[in-house]
C-alpha positions as CSV (number, residue, x, y, z in Angstrom):
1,X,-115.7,71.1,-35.4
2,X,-119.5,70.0,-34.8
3,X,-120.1,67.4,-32.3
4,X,-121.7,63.9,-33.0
5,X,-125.2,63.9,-31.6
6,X,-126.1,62.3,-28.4
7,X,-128.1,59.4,-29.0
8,X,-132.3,60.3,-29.2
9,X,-131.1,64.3,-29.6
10,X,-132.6,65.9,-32.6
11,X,-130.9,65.9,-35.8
12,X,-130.9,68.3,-39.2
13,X,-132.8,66.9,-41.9
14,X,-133.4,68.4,-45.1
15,X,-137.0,67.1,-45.8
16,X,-138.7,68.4,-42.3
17,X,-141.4,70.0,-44.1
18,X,-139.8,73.1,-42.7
19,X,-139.4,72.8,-39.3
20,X,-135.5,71.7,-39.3
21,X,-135.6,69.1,-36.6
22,X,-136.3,65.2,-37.0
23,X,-136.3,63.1,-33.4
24,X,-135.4,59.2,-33.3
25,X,-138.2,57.2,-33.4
26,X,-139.8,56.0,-29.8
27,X,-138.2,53.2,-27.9
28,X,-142.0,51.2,-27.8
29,X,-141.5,51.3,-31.7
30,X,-138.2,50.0,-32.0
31,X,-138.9,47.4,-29.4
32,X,-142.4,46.4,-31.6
33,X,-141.0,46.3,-34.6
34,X,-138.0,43.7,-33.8
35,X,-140.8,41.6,-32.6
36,X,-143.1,41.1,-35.1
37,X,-139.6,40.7,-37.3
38,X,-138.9,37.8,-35.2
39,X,-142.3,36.5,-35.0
40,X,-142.1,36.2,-39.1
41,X,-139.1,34.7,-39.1
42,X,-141.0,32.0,-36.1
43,X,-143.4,32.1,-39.3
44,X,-141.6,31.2,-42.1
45,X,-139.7,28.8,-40.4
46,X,-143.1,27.2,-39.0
47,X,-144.1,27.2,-42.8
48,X,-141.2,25.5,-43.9
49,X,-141.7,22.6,-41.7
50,X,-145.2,22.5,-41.7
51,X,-146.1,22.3,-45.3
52,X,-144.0,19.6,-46.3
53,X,-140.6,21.0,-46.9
54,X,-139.2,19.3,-43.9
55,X,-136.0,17.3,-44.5
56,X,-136.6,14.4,-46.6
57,X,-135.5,10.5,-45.2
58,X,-132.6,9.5,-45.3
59,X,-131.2,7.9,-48.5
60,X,-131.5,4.2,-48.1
61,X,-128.7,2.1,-48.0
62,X,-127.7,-0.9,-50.8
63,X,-129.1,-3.6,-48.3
64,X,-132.2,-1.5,-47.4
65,X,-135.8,-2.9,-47.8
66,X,-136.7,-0.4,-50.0
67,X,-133.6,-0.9,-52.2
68,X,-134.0,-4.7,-52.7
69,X,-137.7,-4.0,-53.2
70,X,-136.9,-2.1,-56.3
71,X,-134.3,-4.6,-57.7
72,X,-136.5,-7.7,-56.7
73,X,-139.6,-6.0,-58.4
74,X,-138.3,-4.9,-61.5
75,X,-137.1,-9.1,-61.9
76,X,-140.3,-9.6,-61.5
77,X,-142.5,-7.4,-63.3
78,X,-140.0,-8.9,-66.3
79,X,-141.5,-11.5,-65.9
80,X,-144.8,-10.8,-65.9
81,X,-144.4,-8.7,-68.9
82,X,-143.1,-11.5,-70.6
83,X,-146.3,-13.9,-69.7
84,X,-148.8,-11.1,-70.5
85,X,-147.2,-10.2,-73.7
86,X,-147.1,-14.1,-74.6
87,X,-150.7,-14.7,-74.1
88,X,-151.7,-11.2,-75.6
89,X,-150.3,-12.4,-78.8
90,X,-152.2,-15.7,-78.7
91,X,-155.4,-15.8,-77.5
92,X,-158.7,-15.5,-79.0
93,X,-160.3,-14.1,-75.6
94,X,-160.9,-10.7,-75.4
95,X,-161.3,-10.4,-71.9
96,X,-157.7,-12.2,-71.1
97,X,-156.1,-10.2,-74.2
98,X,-157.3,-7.0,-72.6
99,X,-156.1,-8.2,-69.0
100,X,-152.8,-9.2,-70.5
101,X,-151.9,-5.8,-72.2
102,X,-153.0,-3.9,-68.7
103,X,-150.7,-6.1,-67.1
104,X,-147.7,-5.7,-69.4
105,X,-148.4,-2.2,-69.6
106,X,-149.2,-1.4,-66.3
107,X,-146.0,-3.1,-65.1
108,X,-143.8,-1.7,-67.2
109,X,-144.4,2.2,-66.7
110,X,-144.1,0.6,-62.7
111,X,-140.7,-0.8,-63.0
112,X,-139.0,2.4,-64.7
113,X,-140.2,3.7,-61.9
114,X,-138.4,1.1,-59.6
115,X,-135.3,1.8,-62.1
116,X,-135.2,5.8,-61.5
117,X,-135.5,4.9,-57.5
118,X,-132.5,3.4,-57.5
119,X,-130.7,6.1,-59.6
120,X,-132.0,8.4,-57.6
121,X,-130.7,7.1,-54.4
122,X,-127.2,6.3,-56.5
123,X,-127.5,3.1,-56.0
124,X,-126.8,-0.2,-58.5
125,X,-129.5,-1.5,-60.3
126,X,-128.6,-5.2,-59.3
127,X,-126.6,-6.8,-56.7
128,X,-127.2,-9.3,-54.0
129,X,-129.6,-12.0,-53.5
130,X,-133.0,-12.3,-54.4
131,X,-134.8,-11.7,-51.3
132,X,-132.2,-11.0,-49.1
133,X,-134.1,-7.2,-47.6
134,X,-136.6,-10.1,-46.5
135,X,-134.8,-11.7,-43.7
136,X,-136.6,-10.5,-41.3
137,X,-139.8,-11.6,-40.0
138,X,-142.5,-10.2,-41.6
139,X,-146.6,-11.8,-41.1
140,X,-148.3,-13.9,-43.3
141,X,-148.5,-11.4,-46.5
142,X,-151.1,-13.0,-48.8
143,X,-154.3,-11.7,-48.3
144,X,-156.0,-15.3,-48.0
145,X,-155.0,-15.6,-51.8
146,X,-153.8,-19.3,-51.0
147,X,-150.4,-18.5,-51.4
148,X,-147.4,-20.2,-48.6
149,X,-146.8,-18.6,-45.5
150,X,-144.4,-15.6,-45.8
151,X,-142.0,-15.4,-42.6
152,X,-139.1,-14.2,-44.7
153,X,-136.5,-15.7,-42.7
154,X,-133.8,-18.0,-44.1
155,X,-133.6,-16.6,-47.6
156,X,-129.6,-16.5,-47.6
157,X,-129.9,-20.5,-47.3
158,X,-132.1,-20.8,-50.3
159,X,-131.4,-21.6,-53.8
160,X,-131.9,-18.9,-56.7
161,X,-134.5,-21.7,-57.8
162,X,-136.4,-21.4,-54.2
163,X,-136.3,-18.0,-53.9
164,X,-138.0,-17.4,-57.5
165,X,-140.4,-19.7,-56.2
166,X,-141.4,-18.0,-53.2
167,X,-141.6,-14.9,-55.6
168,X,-144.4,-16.6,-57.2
169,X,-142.0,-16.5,-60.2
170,X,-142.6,-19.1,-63.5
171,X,-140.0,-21.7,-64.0
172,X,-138.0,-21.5,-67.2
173,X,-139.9,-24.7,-67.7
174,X,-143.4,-23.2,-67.0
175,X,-142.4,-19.9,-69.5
176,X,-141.4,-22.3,-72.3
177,X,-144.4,-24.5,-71.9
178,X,-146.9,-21.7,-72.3
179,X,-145.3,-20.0,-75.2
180,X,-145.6,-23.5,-76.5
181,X,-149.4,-23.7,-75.6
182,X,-152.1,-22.9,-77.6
183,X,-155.9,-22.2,-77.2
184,X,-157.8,-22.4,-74.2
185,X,-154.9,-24.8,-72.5
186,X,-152.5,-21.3,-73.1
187,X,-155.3,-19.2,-71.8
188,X,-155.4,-21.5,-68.5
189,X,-151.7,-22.4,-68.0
190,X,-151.5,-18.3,-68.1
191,X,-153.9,-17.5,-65.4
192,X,-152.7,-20.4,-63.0
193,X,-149.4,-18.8,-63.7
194,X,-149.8,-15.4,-63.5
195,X,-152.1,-16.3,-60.1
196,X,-149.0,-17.7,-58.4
197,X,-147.1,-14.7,-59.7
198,X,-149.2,-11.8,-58.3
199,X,-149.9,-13.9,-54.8
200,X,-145.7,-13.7,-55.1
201,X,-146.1,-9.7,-55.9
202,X,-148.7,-8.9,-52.9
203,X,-146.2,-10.9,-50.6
204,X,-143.5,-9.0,-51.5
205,X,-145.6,-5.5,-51.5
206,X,-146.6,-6.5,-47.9
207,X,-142.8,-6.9,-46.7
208,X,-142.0,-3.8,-47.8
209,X,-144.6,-2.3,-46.3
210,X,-143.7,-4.0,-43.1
211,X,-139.9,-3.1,-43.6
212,X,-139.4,0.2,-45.3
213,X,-138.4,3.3,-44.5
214,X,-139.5,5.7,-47.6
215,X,-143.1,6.6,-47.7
216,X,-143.3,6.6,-51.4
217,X,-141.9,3.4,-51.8
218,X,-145.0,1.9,-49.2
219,X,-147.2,3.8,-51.7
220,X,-146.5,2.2,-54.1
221,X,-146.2,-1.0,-52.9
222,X,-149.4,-0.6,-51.2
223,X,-151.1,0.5,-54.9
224,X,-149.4,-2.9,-56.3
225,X,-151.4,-5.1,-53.8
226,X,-154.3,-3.5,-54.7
227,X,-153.9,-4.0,-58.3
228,X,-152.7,-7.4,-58.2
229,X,-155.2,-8.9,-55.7
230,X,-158.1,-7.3,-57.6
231,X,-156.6,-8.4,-60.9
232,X,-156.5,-12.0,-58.8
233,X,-160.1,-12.5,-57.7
234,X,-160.5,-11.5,-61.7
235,X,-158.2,-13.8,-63.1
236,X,-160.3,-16.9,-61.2
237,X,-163.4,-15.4,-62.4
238,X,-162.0,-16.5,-66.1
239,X,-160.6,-19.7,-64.6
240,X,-164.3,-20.7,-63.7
241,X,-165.7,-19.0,-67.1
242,X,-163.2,-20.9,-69.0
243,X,-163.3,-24.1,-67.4
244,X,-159.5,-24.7,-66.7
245,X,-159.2,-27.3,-63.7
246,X,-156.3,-27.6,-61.6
């Protein structure tokens, strides 16, 4: 019977170009090659974190910021969309009509996205309070816009009535009266309206900046400001070209 070789003793092998021996390979080589093996794996793990694939945040909960900021938006981008629709099928300014369709527009593509947020993180699409992700202190959020302080505290205490209004939401009397307007008086009621609603919109972006946790939603929220308060410094340029008072 033919004895196993001893470890590093030379071997048959049939392709030795003719001399009939093959020896291990050098200690130094077997010793290199495991390290640059480990090295890539040091690589491709360095790669992984390093170029964003890096575990995501966690889901956030039902009572999150970023949760109630979806739910509360999308409540109020109806609105909105409702205004600007209203005044887009009225007016006889171009300027305003064009305004009004960017705005109905704009804000809808913006609250599907809110929508598939929430079904994403399998959460409901409504429940709780108005405002309730807001009780905690957050600063003054309206960008000297003129619209009330913004401390977010005490919002379980408040009526569904106070809460819309510290959204910068319309009453259900306000909404009725300008469907019912016509004219420059309808182009006027709908920019002192819509005002108050965005000042509402860059308060509420500003929270959630203040009190999120997922990057993307801050983006987003921090877009919205940007949009609304330019749309807001352009929306009292009309109020002074149209004359409204008030």
């Amino acid at each position: 019977m033919m004895d196993e070789p001893e470890p590093g003793a030379a071997v048959q092998d049939g392709n030795d170009g003719g001399s009939g021996r093959r020896t291990d390979p050098p200690r130094w080589l077997l010793v290199a090659v495991g390290v640059l093996a480990a090295a890539a794996l040091a690589f491709g793990i360095g790669r992984f974190t390093a170029f964003g694939t890096s575990p995501a945040p966690a889901t956030p909960g039902s009572t999150s910021a970023d949760a109630g900021f979806a739910r509360d938006m999308q409540v109020h981008h109806a609105q909105a969309i409702d205004m600007a629709m209203t005044i887009y099928r009225t007016t006889d300014d171009d300027q305003l009509r064009t305004m009004a369709y960017d705005i109905a527009t704009g804000q809808a593509a913006q609250s599907g996205q809110l929508y598939e947020w929430l079904a994403q993180w399998g959460l409901p699409q409504a429940g709780g309070r108005l405002m309730a992700w807001m009780d905690t202190a957050v600063p003054d959020a309206h960008a000297g816009h003129g619209a009330p302080a913004a401390t977010g505290q005490g919002n379980a205490a408040k009526t569904d009535a106070e809460l819309r209004a510290e959204m910068g939401m319309a009453t259900d009397a306000e909404v009725a009266e300008l469907k019912a307007a016509t004219g420059t008086t309808a182009d006027c009621l709908f920019l002192s309206l819509m005002i108050r609603h965005h000042e509402g919109a860059v308060h509420m972006a500003d929270a959630v900046i203040e009190l999120g946790t997922q990057q993307r939603v801050k983006d987003v929220a921090s877009a919205m400001k940007e949009t609304q308060s330019a749309e807001i410094d352009a929306m009292h340029t009309m109020q002074t070209r149209l004359g409204c008072t008030g």
